[in-house]
C-alpha positions as CSV (number, residue, x, y, z in Angstrom):
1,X,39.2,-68.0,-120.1
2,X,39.1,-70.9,-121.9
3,X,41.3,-72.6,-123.8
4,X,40.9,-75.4,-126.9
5,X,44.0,-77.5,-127.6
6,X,43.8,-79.6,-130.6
7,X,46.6,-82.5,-131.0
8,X,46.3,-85.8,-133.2
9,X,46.9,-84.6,-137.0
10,X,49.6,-85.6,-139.2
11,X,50.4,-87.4,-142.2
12,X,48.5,-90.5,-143.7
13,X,47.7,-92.3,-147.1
14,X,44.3,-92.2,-148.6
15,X,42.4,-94.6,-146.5
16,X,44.0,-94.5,-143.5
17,X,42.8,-93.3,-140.2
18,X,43.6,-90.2,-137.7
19,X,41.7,-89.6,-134.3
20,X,42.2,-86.0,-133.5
21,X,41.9,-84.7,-129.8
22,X,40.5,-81.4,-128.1
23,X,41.5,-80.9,-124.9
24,X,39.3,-78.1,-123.1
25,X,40.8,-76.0,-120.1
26,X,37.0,-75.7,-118.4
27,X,34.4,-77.6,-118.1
28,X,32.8,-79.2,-121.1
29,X,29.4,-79.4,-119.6
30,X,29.6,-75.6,-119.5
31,X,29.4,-75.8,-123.8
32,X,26.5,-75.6,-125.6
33,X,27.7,-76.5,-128.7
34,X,31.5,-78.2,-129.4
35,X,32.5,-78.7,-133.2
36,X,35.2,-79.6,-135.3
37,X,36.1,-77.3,-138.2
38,X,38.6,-77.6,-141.0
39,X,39.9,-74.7,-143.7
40,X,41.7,-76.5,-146.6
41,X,44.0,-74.0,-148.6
42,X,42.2,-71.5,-150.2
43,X,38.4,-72.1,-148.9
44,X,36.4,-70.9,-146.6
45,X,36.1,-72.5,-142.9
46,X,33.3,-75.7,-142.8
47,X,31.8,-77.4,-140.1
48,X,32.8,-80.6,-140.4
49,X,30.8,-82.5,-136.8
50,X,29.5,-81.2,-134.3
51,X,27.8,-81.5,-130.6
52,X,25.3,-79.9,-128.8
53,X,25.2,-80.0,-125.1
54,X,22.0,-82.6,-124.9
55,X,24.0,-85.0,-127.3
56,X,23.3,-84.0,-131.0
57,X,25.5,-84.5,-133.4
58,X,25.3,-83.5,-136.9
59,X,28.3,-83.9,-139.7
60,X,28.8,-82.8,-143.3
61,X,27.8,-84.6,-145.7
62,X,31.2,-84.8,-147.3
63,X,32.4,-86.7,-143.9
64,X,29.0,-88.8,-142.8
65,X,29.5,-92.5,-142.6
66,X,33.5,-91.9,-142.4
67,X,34.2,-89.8,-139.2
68,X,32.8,-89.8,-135.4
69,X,32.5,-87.3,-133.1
70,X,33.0,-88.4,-129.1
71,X,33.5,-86.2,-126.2
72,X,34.5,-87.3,-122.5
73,X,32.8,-84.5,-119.6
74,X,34.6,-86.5,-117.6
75,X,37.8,-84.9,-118.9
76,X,37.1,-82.4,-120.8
77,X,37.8,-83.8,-124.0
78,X,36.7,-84.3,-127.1
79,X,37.2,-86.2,-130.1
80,X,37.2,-86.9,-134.1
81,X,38.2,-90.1,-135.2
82,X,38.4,-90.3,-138.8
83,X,38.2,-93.3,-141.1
84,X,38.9,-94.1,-144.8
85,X,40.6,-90.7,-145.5
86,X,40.5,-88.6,-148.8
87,X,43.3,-86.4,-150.2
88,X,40.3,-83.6,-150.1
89,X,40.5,-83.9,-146.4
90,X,43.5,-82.4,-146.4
91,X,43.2,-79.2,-144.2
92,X,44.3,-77.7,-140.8
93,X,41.3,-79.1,-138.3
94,X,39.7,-76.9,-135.9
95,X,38.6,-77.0,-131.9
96,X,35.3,-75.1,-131.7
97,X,33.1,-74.4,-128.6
98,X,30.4,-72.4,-128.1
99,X,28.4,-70.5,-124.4
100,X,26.0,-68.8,-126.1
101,X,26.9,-65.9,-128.5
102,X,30.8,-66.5,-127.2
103,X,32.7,-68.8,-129.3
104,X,35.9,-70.5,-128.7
105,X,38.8,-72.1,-130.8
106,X,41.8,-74.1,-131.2
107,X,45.0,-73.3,-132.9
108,X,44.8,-76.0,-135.6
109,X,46.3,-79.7,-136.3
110,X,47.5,-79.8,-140.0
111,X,46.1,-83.3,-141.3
112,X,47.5,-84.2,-144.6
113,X,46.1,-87.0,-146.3
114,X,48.5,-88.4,-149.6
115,X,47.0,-90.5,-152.5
């Protein structure tokens, strides 16, 4: 079974920064697809970056230019490190990770972000 730990969020001024981790319990290299999400208060659940298994990323436009996604096979981790944050991305970020048609996810990190 695997298992998606997400640590890293908190609270920080507009324009500040946040790296949030992922820690997996199995192999990453077993993945096809690892993502962050977020759901902000009263909206739906977004893709916000995410990584195929050959390297691919691909981000919302609402975050390109100001966030990266990383991972590490190596240990089984991966990352978001987010620059020049916006009150709107204020939400509870989510670990996602995909074999196939079987999906994966983290319990949350809170990341507030204050004007």
């Amino acid at each position: 079974q695997v298992q998606l730990v997400e640590s890293g969020g908190g609270l920080v001024q507009a324009g500040g920064s946040l790296r949030l981790s992922c820690a997996a319990s199995g192999s990453i290299f077993s993945f096809n697809h690892m993502g962050w999400y977020r759901q902000a208060p009263g909206k739906q659940r977004e893709l916000v970056a995410g990584i195929t298994g050959t390297g691919i990323i691909n981000y919302s436009d609402s975050v390109k230019g100001r966030f990266t996604i990383s991972r590490d096979k190596a240990d089984n981790m991966m990352y978001l490190q987010m620059n020049n944050l916006k009150p709107e991305d204020t939400a509870v970020y989510y670990c996602n990770a995909k074999i196939y048609s079987v999906e994966f996810w983290g319990q949350g990190t809170q990341v507030t972000v204050s004007s």
